[in-house]
C-alpha atoms as one frame of an Amber mdcrd trajectory, in Angstrom:
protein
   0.000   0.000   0.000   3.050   2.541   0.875   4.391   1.663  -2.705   1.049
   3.259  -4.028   2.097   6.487  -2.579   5.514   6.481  -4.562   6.054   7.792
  -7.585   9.025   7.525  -9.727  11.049  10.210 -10.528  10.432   9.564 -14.764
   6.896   9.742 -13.757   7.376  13.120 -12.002   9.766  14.394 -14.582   7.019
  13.727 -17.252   4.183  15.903 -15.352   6.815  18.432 -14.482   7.387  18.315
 -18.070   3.451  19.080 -19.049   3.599  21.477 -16.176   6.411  23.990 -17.896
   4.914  23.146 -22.003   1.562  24.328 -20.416   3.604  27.622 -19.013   1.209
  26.787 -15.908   1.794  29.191 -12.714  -0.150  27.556 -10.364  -1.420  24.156
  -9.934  -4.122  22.080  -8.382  -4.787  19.833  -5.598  -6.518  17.645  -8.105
  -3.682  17.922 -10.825  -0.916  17.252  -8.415  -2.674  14.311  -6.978  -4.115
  12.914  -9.748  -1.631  13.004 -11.781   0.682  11.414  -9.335  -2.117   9.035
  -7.460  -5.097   8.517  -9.496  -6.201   6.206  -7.109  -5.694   8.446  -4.291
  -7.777  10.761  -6.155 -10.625   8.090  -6.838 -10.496   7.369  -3.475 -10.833
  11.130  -1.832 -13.725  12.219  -4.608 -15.660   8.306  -3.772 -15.466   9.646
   0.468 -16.655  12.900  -0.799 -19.255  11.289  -1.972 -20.295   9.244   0.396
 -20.064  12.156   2.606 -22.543  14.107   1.331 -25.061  11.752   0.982 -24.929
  10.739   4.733 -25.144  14.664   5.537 -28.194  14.486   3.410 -29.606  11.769
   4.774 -29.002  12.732   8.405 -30.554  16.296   7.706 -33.583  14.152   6.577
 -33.513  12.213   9.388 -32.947  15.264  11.891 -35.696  16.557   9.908 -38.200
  13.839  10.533 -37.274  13.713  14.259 -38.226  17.519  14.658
């Protein structure tokens, strides 16, 4: 699991690469991550989801209890 949160340094070379062609001056949370850990990414927008949904549901159920 630690090896998913490695990236080598061809890998980083290549998005520092897109990074400078792109003449970008600042950059993401989500383009950092995702290009370096997709499934870090996958994994932080699926808890976001899953969030929100139980907010909404226990706002409904506060709701109902009211």
């Amino acid at each position: 699991m630690l090896n998913d949160l490695v990236i080598d340094y061809k890998k980083f070379k290549k998005i520092a690469q897109v990074i400078k062609e792109h003449k970008m001056k600042e950059i993401s949370f989500e383009f950092l991550v995702g290009s370096c850990f997709p499934n870090v990414l996958e994994n932080i927008k699926e808890e976001m989801r899953i969030q929100y949904t139980k907010g909404y549901t226990d706002g409904l159920k506060s709701k109902e209890e009211e």
